[in-house]
C-alpha positions as CSV (number, residue, x, y, z in Angstrom):
1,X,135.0,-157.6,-208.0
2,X,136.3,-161.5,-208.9
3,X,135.3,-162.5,-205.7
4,X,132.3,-164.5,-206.9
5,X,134.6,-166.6,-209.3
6,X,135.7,-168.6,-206.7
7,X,132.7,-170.2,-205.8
8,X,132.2,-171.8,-209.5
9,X,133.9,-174.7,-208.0
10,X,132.2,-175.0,-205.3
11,X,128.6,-174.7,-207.2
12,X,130.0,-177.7,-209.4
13,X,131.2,-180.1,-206.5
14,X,127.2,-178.9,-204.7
15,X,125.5,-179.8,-208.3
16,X,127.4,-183.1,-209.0
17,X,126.9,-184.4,-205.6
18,X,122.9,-183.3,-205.9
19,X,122.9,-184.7,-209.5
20,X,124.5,-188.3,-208.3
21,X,122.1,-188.2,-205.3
22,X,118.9,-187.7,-207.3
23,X,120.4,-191.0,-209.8
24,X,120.9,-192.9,-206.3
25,X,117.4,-192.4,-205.8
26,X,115.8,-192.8,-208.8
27,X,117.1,-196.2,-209.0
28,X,115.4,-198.5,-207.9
29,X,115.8,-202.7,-207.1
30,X,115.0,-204.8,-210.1
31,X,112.2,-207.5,-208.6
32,X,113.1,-210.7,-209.0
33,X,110.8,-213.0,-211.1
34,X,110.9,-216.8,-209.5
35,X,111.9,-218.0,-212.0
36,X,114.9,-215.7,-211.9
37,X,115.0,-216.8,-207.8
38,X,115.4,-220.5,-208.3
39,X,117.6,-220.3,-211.4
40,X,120.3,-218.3,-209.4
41,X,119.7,-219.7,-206.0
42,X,118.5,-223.0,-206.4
43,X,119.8,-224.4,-203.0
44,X,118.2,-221.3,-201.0
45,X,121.8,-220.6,-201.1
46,X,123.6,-218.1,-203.7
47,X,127.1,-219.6,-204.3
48,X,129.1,-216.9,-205.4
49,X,132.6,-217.7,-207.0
50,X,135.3,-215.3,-206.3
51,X,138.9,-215.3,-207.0
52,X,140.5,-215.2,-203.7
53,X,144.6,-214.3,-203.9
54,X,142.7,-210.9,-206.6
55,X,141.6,-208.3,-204.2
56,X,139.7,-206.5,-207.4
57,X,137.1,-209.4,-205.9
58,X,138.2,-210.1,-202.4
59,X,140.4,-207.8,-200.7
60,X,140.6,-209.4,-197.2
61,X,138.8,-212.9,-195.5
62,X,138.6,-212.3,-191.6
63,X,139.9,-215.2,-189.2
64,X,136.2,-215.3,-188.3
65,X,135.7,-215.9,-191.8
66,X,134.1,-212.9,-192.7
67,X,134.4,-212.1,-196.4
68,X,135.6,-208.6,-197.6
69,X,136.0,-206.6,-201.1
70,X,133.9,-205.2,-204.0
71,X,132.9,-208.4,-205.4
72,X,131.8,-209.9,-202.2
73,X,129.4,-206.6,-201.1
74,X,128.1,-207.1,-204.4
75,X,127.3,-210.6,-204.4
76,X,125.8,-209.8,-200.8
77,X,123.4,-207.9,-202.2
78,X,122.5,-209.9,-205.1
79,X,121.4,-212.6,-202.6
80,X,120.1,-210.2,-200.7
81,X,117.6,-209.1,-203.4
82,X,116.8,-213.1,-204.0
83,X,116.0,-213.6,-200.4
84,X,118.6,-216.1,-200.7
85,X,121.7,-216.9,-198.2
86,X,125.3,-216.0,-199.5
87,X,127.8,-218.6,-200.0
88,X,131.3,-217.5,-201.0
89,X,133.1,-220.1,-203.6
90,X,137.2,-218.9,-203.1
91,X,139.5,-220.1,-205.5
92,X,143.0,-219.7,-206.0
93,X,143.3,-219.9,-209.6
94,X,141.1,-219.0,-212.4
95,X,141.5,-222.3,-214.4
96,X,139.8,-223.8,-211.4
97,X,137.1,-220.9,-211.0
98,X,136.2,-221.1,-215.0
99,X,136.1,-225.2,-214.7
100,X,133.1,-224.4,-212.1
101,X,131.5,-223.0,-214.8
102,X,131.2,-226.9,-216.3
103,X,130.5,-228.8,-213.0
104,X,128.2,-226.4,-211.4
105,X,130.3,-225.5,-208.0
106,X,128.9,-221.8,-208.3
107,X,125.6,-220.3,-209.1
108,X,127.3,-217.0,-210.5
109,X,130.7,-215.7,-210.3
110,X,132.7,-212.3,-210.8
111,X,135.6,-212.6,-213.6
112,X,137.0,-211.1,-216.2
113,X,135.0,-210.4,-219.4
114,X,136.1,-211.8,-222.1
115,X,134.9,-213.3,-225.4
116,X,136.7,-216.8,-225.3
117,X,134.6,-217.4,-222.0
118,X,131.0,-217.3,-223.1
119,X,130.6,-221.4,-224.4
120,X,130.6,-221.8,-220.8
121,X,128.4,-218.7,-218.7
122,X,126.8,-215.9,-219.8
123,X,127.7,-212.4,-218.7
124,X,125.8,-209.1,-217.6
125,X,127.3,-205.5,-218.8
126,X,130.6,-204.8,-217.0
127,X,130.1,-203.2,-213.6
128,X,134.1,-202.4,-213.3
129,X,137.2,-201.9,-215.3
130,X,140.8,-202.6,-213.8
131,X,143.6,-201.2,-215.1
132,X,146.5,-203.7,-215.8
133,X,150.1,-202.8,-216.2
134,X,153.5,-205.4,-215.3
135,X,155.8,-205.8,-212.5
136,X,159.4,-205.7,-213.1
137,X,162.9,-205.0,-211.2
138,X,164.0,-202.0,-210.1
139,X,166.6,-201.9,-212.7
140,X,164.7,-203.3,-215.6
141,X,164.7,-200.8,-218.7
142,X,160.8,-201.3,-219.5
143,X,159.4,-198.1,-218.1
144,X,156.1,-197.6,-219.8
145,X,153.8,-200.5,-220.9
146,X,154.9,-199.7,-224.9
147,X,158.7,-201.0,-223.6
148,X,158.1,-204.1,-222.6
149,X,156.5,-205.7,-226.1
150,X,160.2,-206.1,-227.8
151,X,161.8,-209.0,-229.0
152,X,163.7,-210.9,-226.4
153,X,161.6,-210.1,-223.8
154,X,159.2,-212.6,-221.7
155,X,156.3,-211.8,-219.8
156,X,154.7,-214.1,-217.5
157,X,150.9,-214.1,-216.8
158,X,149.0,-216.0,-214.5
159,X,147.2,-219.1,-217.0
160,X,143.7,-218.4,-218.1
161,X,143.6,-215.0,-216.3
162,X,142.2,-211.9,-218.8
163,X,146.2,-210.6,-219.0
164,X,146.7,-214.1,-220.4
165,X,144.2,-213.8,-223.2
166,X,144.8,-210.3,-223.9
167,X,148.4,-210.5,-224.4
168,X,147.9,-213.6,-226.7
169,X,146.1,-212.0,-229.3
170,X,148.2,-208.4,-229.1
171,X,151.5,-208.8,-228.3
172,X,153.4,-208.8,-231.2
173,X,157.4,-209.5,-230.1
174,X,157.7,-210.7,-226.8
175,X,156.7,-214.4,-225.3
176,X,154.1,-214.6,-222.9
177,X,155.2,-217.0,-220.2
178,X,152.3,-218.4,-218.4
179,X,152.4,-219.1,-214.8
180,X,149.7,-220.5,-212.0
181,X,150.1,-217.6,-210.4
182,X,151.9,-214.9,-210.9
183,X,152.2,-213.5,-206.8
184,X,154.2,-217.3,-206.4
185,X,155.7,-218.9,-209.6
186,X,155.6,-215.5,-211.2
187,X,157.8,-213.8,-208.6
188,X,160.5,-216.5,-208.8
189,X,161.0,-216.2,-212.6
190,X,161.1,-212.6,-211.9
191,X,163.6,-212.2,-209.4
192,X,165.7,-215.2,-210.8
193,X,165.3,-213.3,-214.3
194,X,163.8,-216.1,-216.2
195,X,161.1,-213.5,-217.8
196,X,161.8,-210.2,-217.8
197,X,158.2,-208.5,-216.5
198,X,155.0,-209.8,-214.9
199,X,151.2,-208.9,-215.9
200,X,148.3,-208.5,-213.6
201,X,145.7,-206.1,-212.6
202,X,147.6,-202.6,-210.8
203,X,145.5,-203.4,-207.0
204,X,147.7,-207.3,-207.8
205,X,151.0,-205.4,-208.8
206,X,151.5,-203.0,-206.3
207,X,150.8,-205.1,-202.9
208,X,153.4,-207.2,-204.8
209,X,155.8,-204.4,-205.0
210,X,155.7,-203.6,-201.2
211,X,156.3,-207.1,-200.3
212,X,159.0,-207.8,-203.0
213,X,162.5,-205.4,-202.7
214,X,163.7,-204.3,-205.7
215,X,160.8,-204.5,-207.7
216,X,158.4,-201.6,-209.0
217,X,155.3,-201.2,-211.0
218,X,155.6,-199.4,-214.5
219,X,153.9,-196.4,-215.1
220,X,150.5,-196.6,-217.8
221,X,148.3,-199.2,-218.5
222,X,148.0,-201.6,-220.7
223,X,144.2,-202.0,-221.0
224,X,141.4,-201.9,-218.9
225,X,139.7,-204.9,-218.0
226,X,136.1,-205.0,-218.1
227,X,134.7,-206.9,-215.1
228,X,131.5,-208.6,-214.6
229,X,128.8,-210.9,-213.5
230,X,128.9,-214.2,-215.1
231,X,126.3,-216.6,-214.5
232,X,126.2,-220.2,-215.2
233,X,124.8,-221.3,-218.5
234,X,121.2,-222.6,-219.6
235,X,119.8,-220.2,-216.6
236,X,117.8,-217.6,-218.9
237,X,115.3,-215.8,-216.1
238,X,118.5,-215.6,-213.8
239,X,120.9,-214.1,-216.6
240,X,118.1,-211.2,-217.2
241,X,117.9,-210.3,-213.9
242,X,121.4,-210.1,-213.5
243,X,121.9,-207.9,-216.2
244,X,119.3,-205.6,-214.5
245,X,120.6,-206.0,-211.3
246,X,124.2,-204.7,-212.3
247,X,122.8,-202.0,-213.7
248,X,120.7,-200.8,-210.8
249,X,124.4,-201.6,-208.7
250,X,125.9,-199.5,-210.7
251,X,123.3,-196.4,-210.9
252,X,122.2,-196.7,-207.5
253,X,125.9,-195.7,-206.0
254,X,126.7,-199.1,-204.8
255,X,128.9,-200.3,-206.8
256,X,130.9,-196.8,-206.0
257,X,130.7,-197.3,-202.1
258,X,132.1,-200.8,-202.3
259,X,135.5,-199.4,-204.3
260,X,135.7,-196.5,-201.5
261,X,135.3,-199.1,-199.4
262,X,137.9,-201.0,-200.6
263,X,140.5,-198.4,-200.9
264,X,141.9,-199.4,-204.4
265,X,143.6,-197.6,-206.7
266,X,142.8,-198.2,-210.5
267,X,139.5,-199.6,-210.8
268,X,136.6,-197.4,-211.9
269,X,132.9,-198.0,-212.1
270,X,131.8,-199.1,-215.8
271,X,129.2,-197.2,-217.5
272,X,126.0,-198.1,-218.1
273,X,124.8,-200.8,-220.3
274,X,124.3,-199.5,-224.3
């Protein structure tokens, strides 16, 4: 008599997978104004900066040179919609991505969001969030995110990155120890016990805990950071349609293909825009 109970679930999965594909295909492109075309592309060329060593943006670069990750399928399609060619801007460190901001070495970029970084680009809506939590030893008594903000301690962060910022303005007892980057530098203060956990996005942390023995990933997060599309200032038509063109990323599935592709853990698509 309970026999048709058991296929509430399945009704569910069959309605949210019909309710996402009718949202896939109600959205639809953004067209580009030219204005919009020649703001962002202005070399025929859209130069896309991308934090290289973060696979939240770039998960692998093929010895053929072939770029891969979320950031880069969604910067593919951005030029795509321009018409334009796609030329990937890596960098190793986000001091030297944000200074391209100033000296014009990328048309738009995918970073952090962040308030302290809009004298310099303007930003569309998030199109991700990426959980961030710390590396530590094996031993190490900070087991949950809350342990780790005590006095005495010392976390390092890689300079300028949104872990940085964050834990600037919130953490109220321990140091922050700032690092060029945390998967080099970082690790050695680690392991030599100079600070006593490392931030970074989870997708950073774990590939460094596989590589790295006797060191794990503590459970929770500290805060999720909103990622988006930042363009480079004084480009008005461009910025507007790149705030429509993250949301149609974003409604249109893509955005959720390129995570699946990517096979990471922790990152979620953002919500539409308010």
């Amino acid at each position: 008599m309970n026999a048709p109970h058991l296929f509430k679930p399945a009704r569910r999965a069959a309605v949210l997978l019909f309710a996402v594909a009718l949202l896939s295909a109600c959205a639809s492109a953004p067209v580009a104004p030219p204005a919009a075309r020649s703001q962002l592309a202005p070399t025929s060329k859209l130069r896309v900066g991308l934090l290289v060593m973060n696979p939240a943006y770039v998960t692998k670069v093929d010895p053929t040179g072939e770029w891969h990750g979320i950031a880069v399928d969604i910067g593919r399609e951005l030029a795509r919609q321009l018409g334009a060619g796609f030329e990937p801007i890596g960098y190793k460190f986000v001091p030297q991505l944000l200074q391209g901001a100033k000296t014009g070495e990328w048309d738009v970029a995918f970073v952090g969001l962040d308030p302290s970084r809009t004298a310099d680009m303007d930003f569309t809506a998030a199109y991700l969030e990426v959980e961030n939590t710390y590396l530590v030893l094996t031993g190490s008594p900070i087991r949950r995110v809350g342990d780790a903000d005590k006095p005495g301690n010392r976390i390092g962060v890689t300079q300028g990155a949104t872990q940085d910022l964050f834990l600037t303005r919130n953490l109220k007892q321990a140091e922050v120890v700032r690092v060029p980057l945390i998967q080099t530098a970082g690790i050695e203060l680690l392991t030599s016990g100079k600070v006593h956990a490392l931030a970074g996005n989870y997708q950073v942390l774990a590939q460094l805990a596989t590589k790295i023995p006797g060191t794990r990933v503590v459970e929770g997060s500290i805060y999720g950071t909103p990622q988006a599309l930042a363009v480079a200032k004084g480009r008005p038509a461009g910025t507007a349609y790149a705030r429509a063109f993250i949301e149609y990323v974003k409604a249109s599935g893509l955005v959720q293909q390129a995570v699946q592709r990517a096979q990471l853990p922790g990152v979620t698509v953002a919500p539409p825009a308010k």
